[in-house]
N, C-alpha and C positions, 0 to 999 in steps of 0.2 A: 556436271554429274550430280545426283541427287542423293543426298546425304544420306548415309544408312540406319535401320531404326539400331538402337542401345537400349540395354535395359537400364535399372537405376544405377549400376555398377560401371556403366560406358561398357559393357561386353555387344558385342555386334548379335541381333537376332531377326529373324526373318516374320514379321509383322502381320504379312502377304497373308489373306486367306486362302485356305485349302480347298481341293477335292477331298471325297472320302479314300482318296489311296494315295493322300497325301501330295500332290499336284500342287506346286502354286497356280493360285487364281491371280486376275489382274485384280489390284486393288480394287475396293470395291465393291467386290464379289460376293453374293453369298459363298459363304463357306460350309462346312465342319465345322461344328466347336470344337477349340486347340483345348489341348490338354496343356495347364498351367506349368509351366518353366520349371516352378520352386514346386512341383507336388512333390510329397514326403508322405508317403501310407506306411501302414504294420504291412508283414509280409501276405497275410490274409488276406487282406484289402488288395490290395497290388495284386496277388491272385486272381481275385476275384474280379474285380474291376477288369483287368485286361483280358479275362476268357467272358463277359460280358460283349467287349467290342471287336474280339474272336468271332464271336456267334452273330454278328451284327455288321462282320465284312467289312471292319473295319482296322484292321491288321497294322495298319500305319500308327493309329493313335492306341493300339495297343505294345508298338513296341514302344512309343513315348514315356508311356506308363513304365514297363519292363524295365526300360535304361534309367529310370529316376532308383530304379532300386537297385542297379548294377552300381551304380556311380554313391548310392548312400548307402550301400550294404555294407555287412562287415567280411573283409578281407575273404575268410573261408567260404562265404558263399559265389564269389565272385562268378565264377565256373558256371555254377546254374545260373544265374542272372543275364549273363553275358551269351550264355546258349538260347535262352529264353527270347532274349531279346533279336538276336540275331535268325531265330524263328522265325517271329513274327516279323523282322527286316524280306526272310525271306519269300514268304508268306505273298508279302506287298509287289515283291517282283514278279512272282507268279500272276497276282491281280492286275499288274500294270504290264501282261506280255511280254514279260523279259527273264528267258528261261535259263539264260547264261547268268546271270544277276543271282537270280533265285538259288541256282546249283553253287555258284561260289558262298552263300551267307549259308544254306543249308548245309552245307558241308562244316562250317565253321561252329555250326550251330550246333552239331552232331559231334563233332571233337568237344566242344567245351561240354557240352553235357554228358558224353560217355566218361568225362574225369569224373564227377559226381560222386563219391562214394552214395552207396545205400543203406539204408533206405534214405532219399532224398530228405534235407528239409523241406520242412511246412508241406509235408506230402505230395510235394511234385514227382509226379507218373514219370522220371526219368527213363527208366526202362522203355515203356511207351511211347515216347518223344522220340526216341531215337528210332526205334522200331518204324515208327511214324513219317520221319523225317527224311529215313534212307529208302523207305521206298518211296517217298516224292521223286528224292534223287534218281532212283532209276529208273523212274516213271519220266522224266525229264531229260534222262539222258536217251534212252528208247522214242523220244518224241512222240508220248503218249499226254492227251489233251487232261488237264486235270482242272476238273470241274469243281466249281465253288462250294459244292457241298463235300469235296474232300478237303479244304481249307479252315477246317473247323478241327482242330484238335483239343482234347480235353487235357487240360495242364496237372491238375492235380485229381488223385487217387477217392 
């Protein structure tokens, strides 16, 4: 069996190049450029950055970005981060045909973001998101086809 890649820490990571919806490719492959392991942005940046690769359908490597700020945020934000991120998870499943996928991380994504008090940090449209989100969900559950240009949510206000 062929040894698996480590970072500098011996943590197991997956090397493999991507699709843009996050697919491993056979080595090799062109890919996607990956979003760095250790990215560390201000909350702006992170904002910004991931509704960039929102708008560019590319939902996978924006939830990359997303969970770098879930996992380094400070504690009270966690909620929004983790909704955000779980978004744009869901977002990916929608992209990659898979509506069960999608309805379970949308759901999750919708729970953590209705905790939120308001007004959001760093002016995330939580209101919006949710608003957003649950009609994907019942647009999903009605098994109504949702096209890439309703895949574009605007994160912040």
């Amino acid at each position: 069996m062929a040894e698996r890649d480590r970072d500098e820490s011996g943590r197991p990571r997956n090397a493999r190049p991507r699709d843009a919806l996050g697919r491993p490719l056979p080595p090799g492959s062109a890919g996607v450029p990956r979003v760095p392991d250790d990215l560390v942005l201000e909350p702006a940046e992170t904002l910004a950055y991931a509704q960039d690769l929102l708008n560019r359908g590319l939902a996978f490597n924006a939830h990359e970005v997303l969970e770098s700020a879930w996992k380094n945020g400070p504690a009270n934000e966690q909620a929004l981060w983790q909704g955000l991120t779980q978004l744009a998870v869901g977002i990916t499943h929608i992209q990659r045909g898979n509506p069960k996928g999608a309805t379970t991380l949308l759901r999750r994504a919708s729970d953590h973001l209705a905790r939120v008090d308001l007004p959001a940090p760093h002016a995330v449209d939580v209101a919006g998101l949710v608003e957003y989100v649950n009609s994907l969900i019942d647009d999903l559950a009605a098994g109504v086809h949702v096209t890439a240009s309703r895949l574009l949510p605007r994160l912040v206000v």
